[in-house]
ZADO-1210 file (C-alpha; in nm, 4 decimals, padded with zeros to 6 digits):
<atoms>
<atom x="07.9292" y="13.1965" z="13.2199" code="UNK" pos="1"/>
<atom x="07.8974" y="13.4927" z="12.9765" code="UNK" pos="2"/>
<atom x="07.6561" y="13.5684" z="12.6993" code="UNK" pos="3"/>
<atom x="07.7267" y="13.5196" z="12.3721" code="UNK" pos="4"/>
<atom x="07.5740" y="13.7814" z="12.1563" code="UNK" pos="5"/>
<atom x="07.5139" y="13.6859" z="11.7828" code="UNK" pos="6"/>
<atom x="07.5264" y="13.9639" z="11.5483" code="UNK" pos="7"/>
<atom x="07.3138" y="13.9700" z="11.2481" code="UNK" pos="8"/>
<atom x="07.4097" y="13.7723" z="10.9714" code="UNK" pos="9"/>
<atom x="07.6748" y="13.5636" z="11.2134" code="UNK" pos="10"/>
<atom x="07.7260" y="13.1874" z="11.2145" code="UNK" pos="11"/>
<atom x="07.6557" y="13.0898" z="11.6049" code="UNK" pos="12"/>
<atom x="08.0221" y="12.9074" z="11.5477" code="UNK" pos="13"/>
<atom x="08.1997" y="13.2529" z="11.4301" code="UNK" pos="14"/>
<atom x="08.0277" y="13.3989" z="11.7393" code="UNK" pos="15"/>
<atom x="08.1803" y="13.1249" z="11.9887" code="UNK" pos="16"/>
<atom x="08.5072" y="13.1842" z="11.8055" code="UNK" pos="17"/>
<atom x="08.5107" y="13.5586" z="11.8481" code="UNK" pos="18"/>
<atom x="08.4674" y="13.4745" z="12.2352" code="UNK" pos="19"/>
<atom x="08.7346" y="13.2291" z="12.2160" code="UNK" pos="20"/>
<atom x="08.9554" y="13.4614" z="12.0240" code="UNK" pos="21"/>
<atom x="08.9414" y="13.7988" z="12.2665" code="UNK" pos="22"/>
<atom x="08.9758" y="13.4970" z="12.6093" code="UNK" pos="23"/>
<atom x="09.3216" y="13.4136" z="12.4038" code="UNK" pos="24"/>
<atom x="09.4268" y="13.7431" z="12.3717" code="UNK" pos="25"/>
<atom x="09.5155" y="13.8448" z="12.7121" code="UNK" pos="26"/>
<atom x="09.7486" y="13.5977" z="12.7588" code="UNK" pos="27"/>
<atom x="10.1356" y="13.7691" z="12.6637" code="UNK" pos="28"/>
<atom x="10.3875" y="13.4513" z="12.6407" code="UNK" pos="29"/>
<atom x="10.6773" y="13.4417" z="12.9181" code="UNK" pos="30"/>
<atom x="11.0242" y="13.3103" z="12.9528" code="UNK" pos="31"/>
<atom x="11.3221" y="13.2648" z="13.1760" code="UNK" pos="32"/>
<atom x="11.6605" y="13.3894" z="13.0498" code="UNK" pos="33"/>
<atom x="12.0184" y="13.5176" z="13.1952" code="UNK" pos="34"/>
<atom x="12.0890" y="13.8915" z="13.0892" code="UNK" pos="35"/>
<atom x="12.4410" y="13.8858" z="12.8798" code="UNK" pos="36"/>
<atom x="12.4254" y="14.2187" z="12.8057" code="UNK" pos="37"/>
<atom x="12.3281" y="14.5322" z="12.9418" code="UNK" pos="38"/>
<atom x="12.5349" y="14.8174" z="12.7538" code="UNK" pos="39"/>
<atom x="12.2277" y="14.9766" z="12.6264" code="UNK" pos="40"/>
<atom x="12.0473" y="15.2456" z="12.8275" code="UNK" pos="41"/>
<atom x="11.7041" y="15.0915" z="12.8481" code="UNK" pos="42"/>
<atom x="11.7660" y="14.7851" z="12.6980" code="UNK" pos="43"/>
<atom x="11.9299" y="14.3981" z="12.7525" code="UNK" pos="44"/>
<atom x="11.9546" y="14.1101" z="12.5765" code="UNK" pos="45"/>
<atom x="11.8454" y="13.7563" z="12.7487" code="UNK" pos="46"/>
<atom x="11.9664" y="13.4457" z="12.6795" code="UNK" pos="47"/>
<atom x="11.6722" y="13.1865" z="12.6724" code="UNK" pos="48"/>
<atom x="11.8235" y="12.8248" z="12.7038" code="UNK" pos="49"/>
<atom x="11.5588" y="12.4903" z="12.5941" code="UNK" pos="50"/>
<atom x="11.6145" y="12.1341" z="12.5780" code="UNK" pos="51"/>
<atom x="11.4782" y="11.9920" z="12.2334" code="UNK" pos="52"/>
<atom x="11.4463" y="11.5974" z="12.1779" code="UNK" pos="53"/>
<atom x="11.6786" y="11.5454" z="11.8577" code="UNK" pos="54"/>
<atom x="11.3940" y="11.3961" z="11.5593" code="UNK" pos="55"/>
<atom x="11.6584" y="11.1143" z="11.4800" code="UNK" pos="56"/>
<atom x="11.8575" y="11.0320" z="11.8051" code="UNK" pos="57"/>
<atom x="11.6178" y="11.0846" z="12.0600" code="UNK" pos="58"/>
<atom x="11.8953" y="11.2687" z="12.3021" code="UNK" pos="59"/>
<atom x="11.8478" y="11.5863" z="12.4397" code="UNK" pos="60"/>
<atom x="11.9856" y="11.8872" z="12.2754" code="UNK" pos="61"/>
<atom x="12.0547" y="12.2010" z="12.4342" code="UNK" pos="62"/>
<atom x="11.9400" y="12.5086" z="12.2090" code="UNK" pos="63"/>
<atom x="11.9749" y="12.9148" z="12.3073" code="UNK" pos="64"/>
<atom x="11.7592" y="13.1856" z="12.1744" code="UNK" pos="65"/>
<atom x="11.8731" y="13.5096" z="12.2216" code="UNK" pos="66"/>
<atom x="11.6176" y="13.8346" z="12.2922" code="UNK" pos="67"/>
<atom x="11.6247" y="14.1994" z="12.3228" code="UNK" pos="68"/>
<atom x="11.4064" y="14.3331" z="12.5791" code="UNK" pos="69"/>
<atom x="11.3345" y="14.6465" z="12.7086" code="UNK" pos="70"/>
<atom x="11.4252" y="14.7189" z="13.0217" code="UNK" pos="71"/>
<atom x="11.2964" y="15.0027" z="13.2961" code="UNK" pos="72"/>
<atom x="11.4011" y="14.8176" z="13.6065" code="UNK" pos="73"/>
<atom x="11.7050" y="14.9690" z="13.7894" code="UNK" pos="74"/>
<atom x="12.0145" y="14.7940" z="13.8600" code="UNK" pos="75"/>
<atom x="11.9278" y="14.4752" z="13.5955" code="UNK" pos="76"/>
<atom x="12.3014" y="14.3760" z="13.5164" code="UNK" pos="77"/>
<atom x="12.5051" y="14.1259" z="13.3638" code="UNK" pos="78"/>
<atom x="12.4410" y="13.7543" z="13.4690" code="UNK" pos="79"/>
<atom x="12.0712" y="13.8120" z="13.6471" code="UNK" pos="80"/>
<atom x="11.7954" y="13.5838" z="13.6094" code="UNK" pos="81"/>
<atom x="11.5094" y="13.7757" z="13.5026" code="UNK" pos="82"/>
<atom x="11.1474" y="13.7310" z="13.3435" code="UNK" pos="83"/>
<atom x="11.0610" y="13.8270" z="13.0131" code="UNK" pos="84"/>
<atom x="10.7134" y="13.9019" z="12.8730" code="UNK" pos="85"/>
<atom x="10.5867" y="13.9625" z="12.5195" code="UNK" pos="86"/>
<atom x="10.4976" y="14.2900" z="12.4286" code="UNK" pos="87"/>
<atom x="10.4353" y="14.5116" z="12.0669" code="UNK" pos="88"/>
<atom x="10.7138" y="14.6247" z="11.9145" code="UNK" pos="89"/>
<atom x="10.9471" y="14.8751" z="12.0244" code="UNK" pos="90"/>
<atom x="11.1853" y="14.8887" z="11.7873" code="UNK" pos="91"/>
<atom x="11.3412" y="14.7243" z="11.4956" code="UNK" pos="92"/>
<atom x="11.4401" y="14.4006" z="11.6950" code="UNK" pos="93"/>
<atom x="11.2684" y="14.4500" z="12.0732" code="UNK" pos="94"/>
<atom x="10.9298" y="14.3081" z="12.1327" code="UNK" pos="95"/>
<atom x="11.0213" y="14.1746" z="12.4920" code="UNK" pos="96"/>
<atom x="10.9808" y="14.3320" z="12.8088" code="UNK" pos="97"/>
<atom x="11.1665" y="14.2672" z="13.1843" code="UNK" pos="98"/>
<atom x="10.8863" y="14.1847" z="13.3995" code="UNK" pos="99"/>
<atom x="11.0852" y="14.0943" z="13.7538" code="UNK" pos="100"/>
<atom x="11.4772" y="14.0230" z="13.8852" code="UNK" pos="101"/>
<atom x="11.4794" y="13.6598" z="13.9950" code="UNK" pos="102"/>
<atom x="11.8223" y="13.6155" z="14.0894" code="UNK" pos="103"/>
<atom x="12.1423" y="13.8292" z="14.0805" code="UNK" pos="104"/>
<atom x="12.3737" y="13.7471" z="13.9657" code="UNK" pos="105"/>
<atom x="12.6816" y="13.6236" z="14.2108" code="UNK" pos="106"/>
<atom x="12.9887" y="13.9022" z="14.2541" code="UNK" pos="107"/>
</atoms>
């Protein structure tokens, strides 16, 4: 277990909070998504697919989420399964990064 250190004039709860806070922030969120496109030099978009419980009918509906990551893994193409993880932002709309190929795609 670590020490806590309590700074002066700091609540003992702000102090466990801080601790909290910085155990939080090295965990980057992940997902699972087919590349549909890769015409960009370092860059693809994944498709993220999630099943959502409809509030009123109680089915299962299928929802897609679409992500541009940035991409510095050779020979990612069109149709691979790949992992994404968060990252800052690299541009105007990329704050995703390719992590690993899971599956090519089929020929």
């Amino acid at each position: 277990m670590e020490e806590i250190e309590i700074k002066e004039n700091q609540e003992p709860a702000a102090a466990v909070a801080a601790v909290a806070a910085d155990a939080d922030r090295g965990r980057r969120t992940e997902k699972i998504g087919i590349v549909t496109s890769d015409a960009m030099q370092k860059s693809v978009v994944v498709r993220v697919d999630r099943l959502v419980k409809h509030p009123v009918y109680k089915r299962y509906v299928r929802r897609r989420t679409k992500f541009m990551a940035h991409n510095e893994i050779e020979g990612v193409s069109s149709g691979d399964l790949v992992r994404i993880v968060e990252t800052r932002p690299l541009s105007a709309r990329k704050r995703w990064r390719v992590v690993e190929v899971l599956r090519k795609a089929s020929k």
